[in-house]
N, C-alpha and C positions, 0 to 999 in steps of 0.2 A: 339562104345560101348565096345571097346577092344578086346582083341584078343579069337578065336574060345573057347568054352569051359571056357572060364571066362569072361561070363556074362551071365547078367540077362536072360530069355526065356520072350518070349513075354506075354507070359500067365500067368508070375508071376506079371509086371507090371500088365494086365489086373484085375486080382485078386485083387492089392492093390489099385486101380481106383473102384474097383465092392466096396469095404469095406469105400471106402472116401465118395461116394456116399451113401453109408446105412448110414452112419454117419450125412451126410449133410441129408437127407431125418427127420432123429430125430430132428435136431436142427431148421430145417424148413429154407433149406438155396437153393435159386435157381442155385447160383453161387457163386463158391467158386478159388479166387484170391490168388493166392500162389504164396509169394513173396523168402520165405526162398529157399535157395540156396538147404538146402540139403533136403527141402521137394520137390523141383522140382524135385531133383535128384532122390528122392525116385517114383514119381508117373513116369519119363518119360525117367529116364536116362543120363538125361543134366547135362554135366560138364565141365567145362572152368570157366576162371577167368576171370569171368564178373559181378560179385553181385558188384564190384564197382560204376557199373550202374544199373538204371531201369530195371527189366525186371519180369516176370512172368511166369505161368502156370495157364490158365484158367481151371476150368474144371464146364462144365457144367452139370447139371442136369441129362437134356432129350436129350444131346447125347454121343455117344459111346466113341469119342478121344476127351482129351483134346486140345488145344491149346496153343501154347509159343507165348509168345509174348516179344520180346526186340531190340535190339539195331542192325541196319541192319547188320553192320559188325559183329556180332556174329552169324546171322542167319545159315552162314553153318555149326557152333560149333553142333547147335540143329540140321542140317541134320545129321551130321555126328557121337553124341553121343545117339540123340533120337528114340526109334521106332516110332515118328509120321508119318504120311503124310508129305507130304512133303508143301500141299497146306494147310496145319495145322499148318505151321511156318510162322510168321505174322514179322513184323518190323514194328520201327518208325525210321525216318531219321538222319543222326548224327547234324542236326541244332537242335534238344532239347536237346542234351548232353551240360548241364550245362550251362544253357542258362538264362539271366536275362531274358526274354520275356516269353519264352516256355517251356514247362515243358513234358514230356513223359506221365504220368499219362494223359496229355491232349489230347495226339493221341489215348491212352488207350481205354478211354473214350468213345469215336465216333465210337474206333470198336466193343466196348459194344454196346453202344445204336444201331451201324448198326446189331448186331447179335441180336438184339430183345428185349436185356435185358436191357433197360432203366429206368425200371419200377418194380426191381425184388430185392427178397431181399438174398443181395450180403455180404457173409463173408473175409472177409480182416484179415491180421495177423499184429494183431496192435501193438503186444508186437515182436520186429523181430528188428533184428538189420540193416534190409535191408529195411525196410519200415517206410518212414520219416513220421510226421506230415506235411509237405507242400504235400506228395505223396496223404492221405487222403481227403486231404482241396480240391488238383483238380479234384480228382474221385468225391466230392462231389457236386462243383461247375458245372463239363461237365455231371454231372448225377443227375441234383435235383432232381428226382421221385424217385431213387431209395433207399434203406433204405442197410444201412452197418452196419452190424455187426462183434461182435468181435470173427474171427473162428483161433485164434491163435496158440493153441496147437491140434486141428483136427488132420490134417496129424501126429504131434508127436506122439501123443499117439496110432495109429495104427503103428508107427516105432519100439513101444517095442519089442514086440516079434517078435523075429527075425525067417526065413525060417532056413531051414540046410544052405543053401547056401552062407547065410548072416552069420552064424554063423562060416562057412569056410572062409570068409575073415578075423572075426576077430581073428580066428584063427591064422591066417599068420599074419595078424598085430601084435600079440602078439609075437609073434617068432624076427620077428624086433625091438620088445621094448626088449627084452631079451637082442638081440644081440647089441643092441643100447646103454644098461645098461650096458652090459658090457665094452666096448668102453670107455664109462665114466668112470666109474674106472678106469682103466687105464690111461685115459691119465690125472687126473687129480693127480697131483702131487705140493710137496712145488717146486717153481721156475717157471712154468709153465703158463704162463699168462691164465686168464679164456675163452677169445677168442678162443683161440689156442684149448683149450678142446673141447669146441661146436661147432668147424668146423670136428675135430671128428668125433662128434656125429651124427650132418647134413651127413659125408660123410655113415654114419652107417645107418641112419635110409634112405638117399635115394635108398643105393645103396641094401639093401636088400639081401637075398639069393640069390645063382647060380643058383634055382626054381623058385623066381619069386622078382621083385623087389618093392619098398616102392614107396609111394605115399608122399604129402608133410605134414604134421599132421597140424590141425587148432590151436594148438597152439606150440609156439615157447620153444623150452627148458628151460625151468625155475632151474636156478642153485645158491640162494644164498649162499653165504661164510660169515666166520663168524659170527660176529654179525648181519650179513643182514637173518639170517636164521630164524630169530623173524620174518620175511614177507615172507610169500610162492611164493609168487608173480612176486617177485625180479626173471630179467634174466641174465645178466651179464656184465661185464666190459674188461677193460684191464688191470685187475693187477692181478700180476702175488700172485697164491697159494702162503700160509705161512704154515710152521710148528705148528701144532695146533688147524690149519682150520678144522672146521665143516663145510661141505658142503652139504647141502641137492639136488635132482638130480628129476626132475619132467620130463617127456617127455614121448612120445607114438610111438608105432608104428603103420604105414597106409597103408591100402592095398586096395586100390580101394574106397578110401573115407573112410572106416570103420578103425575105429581108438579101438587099446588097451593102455591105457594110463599104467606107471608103476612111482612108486619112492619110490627111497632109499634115506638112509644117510651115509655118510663118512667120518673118521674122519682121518686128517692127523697126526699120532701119535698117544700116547696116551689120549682117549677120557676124558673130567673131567667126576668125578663121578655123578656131576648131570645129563649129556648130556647120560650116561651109562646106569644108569635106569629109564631114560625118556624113550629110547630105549624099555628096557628090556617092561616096563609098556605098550608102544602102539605095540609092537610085542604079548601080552599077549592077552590084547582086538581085535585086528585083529584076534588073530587067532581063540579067541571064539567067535567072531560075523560070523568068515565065516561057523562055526561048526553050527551054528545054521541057516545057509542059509536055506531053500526048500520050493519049492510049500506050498502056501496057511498061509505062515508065512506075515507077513506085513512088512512096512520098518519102523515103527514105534517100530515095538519088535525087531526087529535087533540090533536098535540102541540103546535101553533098554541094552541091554546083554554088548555093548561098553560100555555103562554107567556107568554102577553096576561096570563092571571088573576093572576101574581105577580107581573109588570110594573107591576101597579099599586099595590105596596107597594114596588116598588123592589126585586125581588130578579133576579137570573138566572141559570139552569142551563144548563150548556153540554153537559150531555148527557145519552141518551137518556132516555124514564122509560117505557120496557116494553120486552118482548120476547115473542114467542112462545114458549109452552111448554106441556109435553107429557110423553109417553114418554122418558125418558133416564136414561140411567147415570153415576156420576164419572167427570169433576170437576166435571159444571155440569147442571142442569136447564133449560135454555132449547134450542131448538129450531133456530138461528143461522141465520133466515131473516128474519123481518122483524122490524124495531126501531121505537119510538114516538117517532121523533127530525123533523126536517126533513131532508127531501130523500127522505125513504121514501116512494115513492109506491104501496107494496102496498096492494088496498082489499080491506078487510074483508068476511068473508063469513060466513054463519052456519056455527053448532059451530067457528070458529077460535076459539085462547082464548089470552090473553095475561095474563101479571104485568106490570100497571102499579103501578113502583115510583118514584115521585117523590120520590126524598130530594133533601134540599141539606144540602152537609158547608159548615163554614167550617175556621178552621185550630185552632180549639179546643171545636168543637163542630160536633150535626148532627142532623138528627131524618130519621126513612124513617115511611110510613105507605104501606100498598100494598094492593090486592086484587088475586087472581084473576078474571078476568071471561070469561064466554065471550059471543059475538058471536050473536044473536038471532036470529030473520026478521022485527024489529021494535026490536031495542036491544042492550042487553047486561044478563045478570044476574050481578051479582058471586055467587062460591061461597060465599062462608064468608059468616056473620051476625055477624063479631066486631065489637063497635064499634070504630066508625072518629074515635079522636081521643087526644091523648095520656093517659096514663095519669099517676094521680099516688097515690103511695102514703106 
């Protein structure tokens, strides 16, 4: 669970087990099977790189610790990352890993129905990029009496608001996207293949401060050039920077799972005037959307205030510009609860912290300028101090 004084207290998991459980009690859920990697991490501490396989976090109802349940060779990861028992870490054998015959959910199963719950109605996280349709079909099959429901965003939405503590990690993750963003510039130059830059970056964002160091970010540095900067999405190649490149720069920093995402844009030379006051227009709305952050405003009027503000240069984005983020694992760093679009009516509440990323792509160009911000008892203070306007080298 890492080193003395950076980590969790047992009695903060306990607390976020005591609120899963009021939760499940509302939804009218006996058992609730959490498959997401960083909901497991969140209820028990578990972390290793094993969501490539089957594995879970039971938590029952009517008793006090949950249970893990995965892959035997991962079983000492959970002695050694989780505060469970020890006789509260279960395994299935490595003959169901990826097995035309056998399946894991099918050992699953039988240690459901041996714990009692055969018959019991069990929430699953159906929308979860770790929990397959075949994983459903044989919970359903080794458990016909029991009735499954969809408890997919449960654990997420008790992840928003964050402890102080949680809000100290991403404190320090933000500091590594700082220093990480810087890096980038740097080393991205005409002549310099794009490779070359994001082994940089990777060396930046692992190696962290001489305080404490970086964790690995769930998503990989997103860096289109040129005309590839119409795709946010876009990661990178082997060809080397040109004179004239627009580069857009997406990446985060991680500290114990908790991720601060940040991005700029860069232009090599002199920027065109369209690509200048596309700039100028999403550094304008950023920074009166973040003015308008606080307690009990919604994310729906956030995004109103982005709206209007490019409106009045004549531009328009048709989609969201944040999202809640946090604690998570690949393939993504956001939290997939609340979004900073129209018709989100989640209202902000202090320690919630979101990446407000307002880019607008066109079809041969695009700029992103973003912070991290977490939500106040009075406003919002973005993480990181990187300047916020395009970059021109």
């Amino acid at each position: 669970m890492g080193e003395d004084g950076d980590v969790f207290k047992v009695e903060e998991y306990k607390e976020r087990l005591k609120r899963t459980k009021e939760q499940m009690a509302i939804e009218g859920l006996e058992v609730l099977l959490v498959t997401n990697p960083s909901n497991m991490n969140y209820l028990t501490g578990y972390n290793a790189w094993s969501f490539y396989v089957h594995q879970m976090v039971v938590v029952l109802l009517d008793e006090e610790e949950p249970r893990w349940i995965g892959r035997k060779q991962d079983a000492n990861a959970a002695k050694e990352t989780t505060w469970l028992q020890h006789q509260h870490i279960l395994f299935y054998n490595d003959d169901y890993i990826q097995s035309p015959i056998l399946h894991p959910m099918d050992a699953i199963a039988r240690v459901l129905d041996k714990f009692g719950k055969g018959s019991c109605r069990i929430g699953v996280e159906m929308e979860n990029y770790y929990f397959t349709a075949k994983a459903l079909k044989q919970l359903e099959r080794g458990l016909p009496d029991a009735k499954f429901l969809d408890a997919t965003l449960l654990v997420n939405y008790l992840r928003m608001i964050k402890s102080d503590k949680e809000i100290n990690y991403i404190k320090k993750a933000a500091v590594i996207a700082g220093q990480s963003m810087e890096k980038a510039l740097e080393a991205i130059e005409p002549g310099r293949r794009e490779n070359d830059a994001v082994a940089d970056i990777y060396h930046a964002q692992i190696s962290g401060t001489a305080s404490f160091g970086g964790d690995y970010p769930a998503i990989v540095p997103l860096l289109p050039a040129g005309k590839r900067t119409s795709s946010p999405h876009i990661t990178w190649s082997d060809r080397p920077y040109k004179k004239k490149d627009t580069v857009i720069v997406e990446l985060a920093g991680c500290y114990q799972r908790y991720h601060a995402p940040l991005a700029r844009t860069v232009v090599l030379g002199e920027p065109t005037e369209k690509v200048k006051s596309l700039a100028e227009v999403v550094v304008e709305g950023l920074n009166a959307a973040l003015t308008a952050v606080k307690p009990g405003v919604t994310c729906e009027e956030i995004e109103e205030i982005w709206r209007k503000s490019i409106e009045k240069h004549g531009f328009i984005k048709d989609s969201r510009i944040g999202y809640s983020v946090g604690l998570s694992y690949p393939p993504d760093w956001g939290e997939h609860t609340a979004s900073i679009r129209a018709g989100d009516k989640t209202i902000l509440r202090p320690n919630m912290t979101f990446h407000m990323i307002p880019g607008i792509w066109f079809d041969s160009y695009g700029v992103e300028i973003s912070e991290t911000f977490q939500v106040t008892e009075t406003g919002c203070s973005t993480l990181t101090t990187f300047p916020r306007k395009l970059f021109i080298k």
